[in-house]
C-alpha positions, 0 to 999 in steps of 0.5 A: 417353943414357938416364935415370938409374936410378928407380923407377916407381909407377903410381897408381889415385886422386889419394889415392894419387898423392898419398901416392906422391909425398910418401913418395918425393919423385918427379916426376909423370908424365902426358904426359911431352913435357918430362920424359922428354927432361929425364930422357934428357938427365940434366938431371932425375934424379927418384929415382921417377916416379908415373904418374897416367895411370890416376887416373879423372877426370883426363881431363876437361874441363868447361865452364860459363857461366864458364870451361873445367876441364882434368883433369891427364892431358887432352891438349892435342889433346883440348882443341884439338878440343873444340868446347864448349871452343872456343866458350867460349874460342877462345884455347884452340884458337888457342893450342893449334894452336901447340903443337908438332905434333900428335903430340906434342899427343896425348900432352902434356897442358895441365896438364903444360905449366903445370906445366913452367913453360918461358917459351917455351910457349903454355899458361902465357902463355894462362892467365897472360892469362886470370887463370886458376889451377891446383888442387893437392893434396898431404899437407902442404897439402890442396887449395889454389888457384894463380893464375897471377899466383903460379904461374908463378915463374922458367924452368921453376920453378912455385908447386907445391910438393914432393909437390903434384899439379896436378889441374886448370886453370881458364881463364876464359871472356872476357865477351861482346863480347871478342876474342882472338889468338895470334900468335908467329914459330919458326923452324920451325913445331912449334918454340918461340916466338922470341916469341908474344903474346896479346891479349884486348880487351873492349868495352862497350856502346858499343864502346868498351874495357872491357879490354885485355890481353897475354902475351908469350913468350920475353922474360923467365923467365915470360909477360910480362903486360901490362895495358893496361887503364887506359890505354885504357878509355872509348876508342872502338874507332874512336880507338885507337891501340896505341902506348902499349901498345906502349910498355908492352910495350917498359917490361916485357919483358927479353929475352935473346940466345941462338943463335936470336935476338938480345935486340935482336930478340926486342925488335922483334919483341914489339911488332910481334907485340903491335900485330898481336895487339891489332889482331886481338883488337879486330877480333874483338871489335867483329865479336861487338859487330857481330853478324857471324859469321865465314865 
């Protein structure tokens, strides 16, 4: 099928991209993955289409001692090579490396990703366990921050509010020794999540938990984070044991059968998938805490 009629704008700065979409009350286009299929298929019919590909700046990531800032037109493939971004926060890449296949990766972009808002894609459930937010900025509100907790609202619904451009995402670095995981089963590699979970564990100074968190996928409308935090703080590395957080998991997530998966499946499968996360997070903690570099 093609697209119903619209009308394209292409905008030189944010100011503009901005002014665009509040007088026309189009869609943003950057790397256009999900919303040109969406428009192929007639399941969104924008009345105009604001391409923000050449609003300089956009493309930037930048890294600091706290976190890794994503411009709204970076590639996921960019951010996945990056090697400061890495360093700083390896869930990133390993989340990353889950998203589709690489051709898509060179177009898509992360932002576009959060924007989107689909419960089964990696990046919203990488920033929703990492506490990080989005930065918007539209006529009617100016700049305004979003954290991931108030952004991410229902399937393919986000806080963004009409006329509003997504500039940047913040993700914010894990402290020292942390560790992290992202683990999910699909049908085929490339496709979505039957589920994905991940996991970020801190430990303190006598390697015991400091935090422990999660963030599931393809079980409810949004990532699905569960903070195990409490339950497990002062617990030695060597005397953890998962099944309470398990048990957490199995308490918030709300599942549904669709033709890939039964309810009763996808429930299975998130807590075997959060043990392994868990396990592979606190693994690579207590390496960092061990002073052990990876081969």
């Amino acid at each position: 099928m093609k697209p119903a009629p619209f009308d394209y704008h292409r905008a030189g700065s944010t100011e503009e991209a901005v002014r665009l979409l509040a007088q026309t009350g189009g869609k943003v286009l950057a790397g256009g993955q999900s919303l040109v299929p969406l428009m192929s298929m007639r399941l969104a019919a924008p009345a105009a289409l604001v391409d923000i590909n050449g609003v300089p700046g956009l493309e930037r990531i930048e890294v600091d001692a706290e976190a890794v800032t994503v411009g709204a037109i970076t590639r996921h493939r960019a951010l996945e090579l990056d090697a400061a971004a890495f360093a700083a926060n390896p869930l990133l890449r390993k989340a990353l490396r889950q998203v589709a296949h690489p051709t898509i990766r060179n177009r898509g972009t992360t932002v576009g990703s959060l924007a989107h808002a689909d419960p089964a894609a990696e990046m919203p459930a990488v920033l929703a366990v990492l506490d990080g937010h989005v930065d918007a900025l539209s006529e009617a509100n100016g700049r305004r921050t979003i954290r991931a907790a108030d952004l991410f609202l229902g399937p393919m619904e986000c806080g963004l509010t009409d006329g509003e451009l997504a500039v940047s995402a913040t993700f914010p670095n894990l402290p020292p020794r942390s560790g992290s995981s992202w683990l999910e089963i699909a049908r085929r590699h490339g496709d979505y999540a039957v589920v994905g979970a991940a996991a970020v564990v801190t430990l303190d100074d006598e390697r015991a938990v400091r935090s422990a968190r999660l963030a599931l996928v393809s079980v409810g409308g949004t990532p699905t984070v569960v903070d195990v935090s409490e339950a497990y703080a002062g617990t030695s590395y060597d005397a953890v044991d998962w099944a309470e957080a398990l048990e957490q998991v199995d308490a918030s997530i709300d599942p549904e059968t669709d033709i890939h998966a039964s309810a009763e499946y996808r429930r299975r499968l998130a807590r075997v998938l959060a043990g392994r996360a868990l396990a592979q997070a606190l693994g690579e903690a207590l390496g960092e805490a061990l002073e052990v570099t990876s081969p």
